[in-house]
C-alpha positions in Angstrom: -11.0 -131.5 -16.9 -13.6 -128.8 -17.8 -14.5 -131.2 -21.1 -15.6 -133.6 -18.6 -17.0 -131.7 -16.1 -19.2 -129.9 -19.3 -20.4 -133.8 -20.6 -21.0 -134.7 -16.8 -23.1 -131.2 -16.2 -25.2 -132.3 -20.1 -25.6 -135.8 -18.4 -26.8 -134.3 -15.1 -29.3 -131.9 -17.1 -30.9 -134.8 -19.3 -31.1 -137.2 -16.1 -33.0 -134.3 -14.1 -35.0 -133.6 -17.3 -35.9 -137.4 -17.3 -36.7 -137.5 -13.6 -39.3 -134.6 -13.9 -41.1 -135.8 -16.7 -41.0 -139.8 -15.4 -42.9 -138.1 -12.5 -45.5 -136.2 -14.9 -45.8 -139.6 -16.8 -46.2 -141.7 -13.5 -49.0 -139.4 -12.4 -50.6 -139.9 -15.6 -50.6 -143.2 -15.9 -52.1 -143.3 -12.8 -55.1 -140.8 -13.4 -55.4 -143.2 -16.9 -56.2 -146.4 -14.9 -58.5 -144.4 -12.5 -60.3 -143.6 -15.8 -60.3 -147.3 -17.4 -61.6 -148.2 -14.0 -64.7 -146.1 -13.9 -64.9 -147.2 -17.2 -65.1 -150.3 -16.2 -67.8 -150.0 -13.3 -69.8 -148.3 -15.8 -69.7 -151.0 -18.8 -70.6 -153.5 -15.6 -73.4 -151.3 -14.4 -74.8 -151.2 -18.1 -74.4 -155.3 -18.8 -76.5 -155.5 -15.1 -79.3 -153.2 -16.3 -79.5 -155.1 -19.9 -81.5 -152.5 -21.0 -81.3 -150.5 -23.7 -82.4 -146.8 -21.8 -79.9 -148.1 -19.3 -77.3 -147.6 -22.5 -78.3 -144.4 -23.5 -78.5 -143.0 -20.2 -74.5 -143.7 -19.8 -73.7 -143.8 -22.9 -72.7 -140.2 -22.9 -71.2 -141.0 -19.4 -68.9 -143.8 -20.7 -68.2 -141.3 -24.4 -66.4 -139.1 -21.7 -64.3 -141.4 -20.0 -63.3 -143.1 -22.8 -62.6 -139.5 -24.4 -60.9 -138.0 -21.1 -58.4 -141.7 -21.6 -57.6 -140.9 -25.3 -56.1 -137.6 -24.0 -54.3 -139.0 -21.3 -52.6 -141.5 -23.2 -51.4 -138.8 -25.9 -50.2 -136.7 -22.9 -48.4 -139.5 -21.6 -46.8 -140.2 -25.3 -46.3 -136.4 -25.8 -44.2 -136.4 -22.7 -42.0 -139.2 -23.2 -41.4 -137.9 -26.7 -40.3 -134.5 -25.0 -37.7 -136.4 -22.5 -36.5 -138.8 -25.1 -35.8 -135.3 -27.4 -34.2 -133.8 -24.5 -32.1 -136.5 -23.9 -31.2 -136.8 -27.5 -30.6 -133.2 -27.6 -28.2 -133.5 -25.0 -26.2 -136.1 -26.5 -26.0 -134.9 -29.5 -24.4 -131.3 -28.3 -22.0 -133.5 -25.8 -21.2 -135.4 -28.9 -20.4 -132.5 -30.9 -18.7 -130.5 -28.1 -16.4 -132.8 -27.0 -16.5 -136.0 -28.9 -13.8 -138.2 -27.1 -14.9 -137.2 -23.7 -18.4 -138.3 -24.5 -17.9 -141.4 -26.2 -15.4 -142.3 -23.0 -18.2 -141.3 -20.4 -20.6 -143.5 -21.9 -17.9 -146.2 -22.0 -17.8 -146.4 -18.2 -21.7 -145.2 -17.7 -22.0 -148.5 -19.8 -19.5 -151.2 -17.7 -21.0 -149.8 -14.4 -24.2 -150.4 -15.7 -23.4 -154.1 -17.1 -21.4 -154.5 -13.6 -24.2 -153.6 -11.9 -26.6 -156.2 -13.8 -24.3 -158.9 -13.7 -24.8 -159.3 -10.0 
């Protein structure tokens, strides 16, 4: 019983891991489209004006946003690489732990999860 409960507890631990950072990544994604919209308004405001002062009055205006997006997406891909190492982490030390107990965990995780898609 304690092998199980030890897989369930590394289970539990990756899924919370996973929650937390799916919140992080959620907020981020959200503060990058903010950014691509302003973006956005900005390239439309510069196509209205047609005019080349027009450009290089934003231009450092639209350098920024598209700057403060770059490093938005590579905290978003820096985060998902940290959950997907966390999960694989935990895996791997169930795995090693208590092979048989892991590999029969993910057994039923995986026919509740094909039950559940089936309907």
């Amino acid at each position: 019983m304690t092998t199980t409960s030890s897989v369930a507890n590394n289970v539990r631990e990756a899924r919370k891991a996973i929650l937390e950072t799916s919140g992080d990544i959620q907020s981020d994604l959200q503060t990058l489209q903010t950014e691509f919209k302003r973006l956005a308004e900005q390239v439309g405001n510069i196509v209205a004006d047609k005019g080349s002062a027009a450009w290089q009055r934003a231009r450092p205006s639209v350098e920024g946003v598209v700057s403060d997006a770059q490093e938005k997406g590579r905290e978003v891909i820096d985060a998902a690489r940290d959950v997907t190492d966390n999960f694989v982490d935990a895996i791997d030390k169930s795995i090693k732990d208590r092979p048989y107990t892991t590999l029969a965990l993910f057994a039923v995780v995986g026919f509740l999860l094909g039950a559940t898609w089936r309907r």
